[in-house]
C-alpha positions as CSV (number, residue, x, y, z in Angstrom):
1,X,-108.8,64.4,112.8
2,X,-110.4,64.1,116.0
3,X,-113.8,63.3,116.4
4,X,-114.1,65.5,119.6
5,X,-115.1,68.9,117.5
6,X,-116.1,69.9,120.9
7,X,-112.9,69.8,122.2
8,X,-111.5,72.3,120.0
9,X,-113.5,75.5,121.1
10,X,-110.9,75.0,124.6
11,X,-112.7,74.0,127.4
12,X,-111.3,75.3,130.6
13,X,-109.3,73.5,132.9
14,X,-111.2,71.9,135.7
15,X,-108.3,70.9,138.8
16,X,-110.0,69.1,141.8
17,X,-113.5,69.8,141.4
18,X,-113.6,73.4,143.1
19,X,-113.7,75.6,140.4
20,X,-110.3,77.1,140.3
21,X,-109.2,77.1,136.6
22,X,-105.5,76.0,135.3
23,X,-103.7,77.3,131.8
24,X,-103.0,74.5,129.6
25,X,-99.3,75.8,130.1
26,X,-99.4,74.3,133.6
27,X,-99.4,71.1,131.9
28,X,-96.1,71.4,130.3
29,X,-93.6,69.5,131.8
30,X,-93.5,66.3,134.4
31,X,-96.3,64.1,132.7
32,X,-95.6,60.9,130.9
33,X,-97.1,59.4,127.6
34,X,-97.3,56.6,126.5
35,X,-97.1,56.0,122.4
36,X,-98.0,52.8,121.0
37,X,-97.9,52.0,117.3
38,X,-96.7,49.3,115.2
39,X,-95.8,51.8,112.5
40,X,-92.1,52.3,114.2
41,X,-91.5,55.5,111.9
42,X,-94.4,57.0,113.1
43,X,-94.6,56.1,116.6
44,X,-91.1,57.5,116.6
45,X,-92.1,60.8,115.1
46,X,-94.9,61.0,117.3
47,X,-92.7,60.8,120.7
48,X,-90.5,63.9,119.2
49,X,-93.6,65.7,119.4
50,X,-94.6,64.7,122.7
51,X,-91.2,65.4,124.0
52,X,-91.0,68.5,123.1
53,X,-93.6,69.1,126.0
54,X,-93.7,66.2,128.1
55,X,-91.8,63.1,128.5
56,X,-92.4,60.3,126.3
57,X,-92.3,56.2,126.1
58,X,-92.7,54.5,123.1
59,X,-93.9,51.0,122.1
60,X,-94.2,49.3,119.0
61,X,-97.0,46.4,120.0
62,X,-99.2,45.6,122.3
63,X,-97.3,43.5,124.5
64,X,-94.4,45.9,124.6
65,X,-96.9,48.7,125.8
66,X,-97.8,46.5,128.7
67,X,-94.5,46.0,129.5
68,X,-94.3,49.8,129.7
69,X,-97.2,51.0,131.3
70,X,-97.3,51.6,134.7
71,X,-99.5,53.7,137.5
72,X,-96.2,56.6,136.1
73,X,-98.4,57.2,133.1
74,X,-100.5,60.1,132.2
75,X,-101.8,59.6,129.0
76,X,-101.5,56.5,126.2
77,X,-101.8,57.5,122.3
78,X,-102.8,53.5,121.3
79,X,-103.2,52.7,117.8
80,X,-106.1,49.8,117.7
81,X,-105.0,47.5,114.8
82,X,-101.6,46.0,115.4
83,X,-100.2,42.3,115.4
84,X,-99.6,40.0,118.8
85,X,-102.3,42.1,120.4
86,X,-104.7,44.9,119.2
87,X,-105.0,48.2,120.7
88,X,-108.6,46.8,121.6
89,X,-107.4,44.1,124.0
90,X,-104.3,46.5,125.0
91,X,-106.8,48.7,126.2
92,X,-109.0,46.1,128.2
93,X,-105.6,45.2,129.9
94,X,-104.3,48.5,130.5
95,X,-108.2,49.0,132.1
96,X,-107.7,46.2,134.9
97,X,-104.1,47.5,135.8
98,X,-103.8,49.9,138.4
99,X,-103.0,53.5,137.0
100,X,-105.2,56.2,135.7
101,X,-104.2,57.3,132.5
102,X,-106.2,58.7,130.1
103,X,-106.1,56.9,126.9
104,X,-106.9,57.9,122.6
105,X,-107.1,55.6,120.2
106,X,-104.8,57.4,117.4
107,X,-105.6,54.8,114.3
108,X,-106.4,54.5,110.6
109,X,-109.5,52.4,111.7
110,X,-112.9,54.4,111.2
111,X,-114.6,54.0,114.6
112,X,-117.3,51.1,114.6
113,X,-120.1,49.8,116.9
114,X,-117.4,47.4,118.4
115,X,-116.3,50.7,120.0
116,X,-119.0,51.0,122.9
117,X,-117.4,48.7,124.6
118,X,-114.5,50.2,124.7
119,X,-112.7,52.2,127.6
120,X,-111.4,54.9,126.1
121,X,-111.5,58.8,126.5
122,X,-110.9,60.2,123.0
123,X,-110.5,58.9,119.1
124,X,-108.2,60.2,116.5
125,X,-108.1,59.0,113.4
126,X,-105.2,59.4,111.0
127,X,-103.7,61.2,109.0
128,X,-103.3,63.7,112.3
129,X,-100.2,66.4,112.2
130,X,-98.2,67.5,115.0
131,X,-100.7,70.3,116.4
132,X,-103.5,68.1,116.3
133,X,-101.4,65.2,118.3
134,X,-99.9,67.8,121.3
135,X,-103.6,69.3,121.4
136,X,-105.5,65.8,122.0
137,X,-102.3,65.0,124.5
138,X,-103.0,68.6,126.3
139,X,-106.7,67.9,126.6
140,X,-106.0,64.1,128.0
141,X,-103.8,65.3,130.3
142,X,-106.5,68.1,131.4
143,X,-109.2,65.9,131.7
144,X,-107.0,63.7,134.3
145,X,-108.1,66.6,136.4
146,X,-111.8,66.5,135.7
147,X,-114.2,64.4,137.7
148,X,-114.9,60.8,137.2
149,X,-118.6,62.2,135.9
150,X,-117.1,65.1,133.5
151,X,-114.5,62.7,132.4
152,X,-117.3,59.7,131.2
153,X,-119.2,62.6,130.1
154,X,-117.0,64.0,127.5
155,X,-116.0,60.5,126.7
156,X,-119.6,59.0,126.0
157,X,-120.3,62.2,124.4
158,X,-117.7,62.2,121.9
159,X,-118.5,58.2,121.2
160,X,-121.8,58.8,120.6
161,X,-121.1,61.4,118.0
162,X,-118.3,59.0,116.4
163,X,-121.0,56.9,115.5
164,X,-123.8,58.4,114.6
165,X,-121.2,60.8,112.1
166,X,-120.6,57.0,110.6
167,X,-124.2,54.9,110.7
168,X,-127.5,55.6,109.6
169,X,-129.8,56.8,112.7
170,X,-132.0,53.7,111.6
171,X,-129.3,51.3,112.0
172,X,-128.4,52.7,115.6
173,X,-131.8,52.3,116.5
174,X,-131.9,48.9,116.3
175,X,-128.1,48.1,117.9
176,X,-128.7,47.4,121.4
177,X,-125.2,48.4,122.2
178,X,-125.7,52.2,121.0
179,X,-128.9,52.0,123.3
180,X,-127.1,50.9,126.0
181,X,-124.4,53.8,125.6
182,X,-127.1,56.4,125.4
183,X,-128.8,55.6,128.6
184,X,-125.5,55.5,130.4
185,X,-124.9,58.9,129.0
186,X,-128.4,60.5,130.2
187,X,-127.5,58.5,133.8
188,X,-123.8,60.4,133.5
189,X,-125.2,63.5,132.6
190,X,-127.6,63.4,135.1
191,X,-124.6,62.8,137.6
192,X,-122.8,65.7,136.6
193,X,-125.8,68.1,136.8
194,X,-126.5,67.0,140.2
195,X,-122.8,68.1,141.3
196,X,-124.2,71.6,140.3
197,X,-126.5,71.8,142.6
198,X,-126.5,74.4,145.1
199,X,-122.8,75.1,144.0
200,X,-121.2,78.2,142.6
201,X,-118.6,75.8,140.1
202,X,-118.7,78.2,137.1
203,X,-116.2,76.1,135.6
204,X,-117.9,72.8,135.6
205,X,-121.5,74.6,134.7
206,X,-119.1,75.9,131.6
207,X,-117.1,72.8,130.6
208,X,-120.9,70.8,131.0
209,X,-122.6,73.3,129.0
210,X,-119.8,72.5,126.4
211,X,-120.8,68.8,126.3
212,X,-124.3,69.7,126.3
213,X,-124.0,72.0,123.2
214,X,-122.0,69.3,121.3
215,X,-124.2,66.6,121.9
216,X,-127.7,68.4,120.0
């Protein structure tokens, strides 16, 4: 189940910032995941799903998917707890290499405060079926077309909401780290407001809107 319940209502497609929309079908096609999971079986299983849209790389540790990443990559379905090296320090490596995928942790782990310091753009936690794996791959992929604002927007947004769905509002008011990742989110919000200034971008005044509404 994904914890972006925002994401499900279908945001439109944002392309390069100007407005213009894109169908989700225009994502079909020449993009490349990457699928990291101990769990061979299901890593496996989840690659024939991506393949059936888009072209898929699978890796069964951490070292494996470092081997395999590359600035080719689109998007990276991680899994966090796995031997040699965790998804959390895959992620921290795959942050300092160059490329610009965007990256959900897909994992049995329940989200914890650990988490804020983590780079990532979406969180799944399993069981998860096939439509609910291609739809979190289509909206990565989309949100590779977003801008850098929108993107840490959704992201923080979604984070934010992982956790306070897990801990007691009294306990995130006394963690310094949730503090911190709320103030970044009213600086990142007050980014992407500003871009609307004086601008006739229906799309991103819709797709922030969207964020807005999920984060009350």
């Amino acid at each position: 189940m994904t914890a972006d319940s925002f994401a499900a209502s279908g945001p439109p497609a944002q392309t390069d910032g100007s407005g213009a929309g894109e169908s989700s079908d225009a994502l079909d096609g020449d993009h490349t995941v990457l699928v990291v999971d101990d769990e061979a079986e299901f890593a496996e299983a989840v690659g024939d799903w991506i393949d059936q849209r888009w072209n898929a790389v699978v890796a069964t540790d951490g070292e494996e998917a470092l081997e395999k990443y590359g600035p080719h990559v689109d998007a990276v379905l991680l899994d966090r707890r796995m031997p040699k090296r965790s998804g959390d320090e895959t992620l921290r490596e795959i942050r300092e290499r160059d490329g610009s995928a965007r990256v959900a942790m897909l994992t049995a782990l329940e989200p914890d405060l650990n988490v804020v310091e983590l780079d990532y753009d979406m969180y799944l936690e399993k069981p998860v079926d096939r439509e609910e794996v291609v739809d979190a791959t289509r909206e990565l992929l989309e949100r590779a077309n977003y801008t850098r604002e929108l993107r840490a927007l959704y992201a923080l947004s979604s984070k934010i909401a992982e956790l306070q769905a897990r801990y007691d509002e009294s306990k995130l008011a006394d963690d310094e780290r949730f503090q911190r990742l709320q103030t970044e989110l009213e600086r990142v919000r007050e980014q992407a407001a500003a871009q609307l200034d004086g601008t006739d971008d229906g799309t991103m005044a819709e797709l922030l809107q969207v964020v807005e509404d999920a984060d009350r």
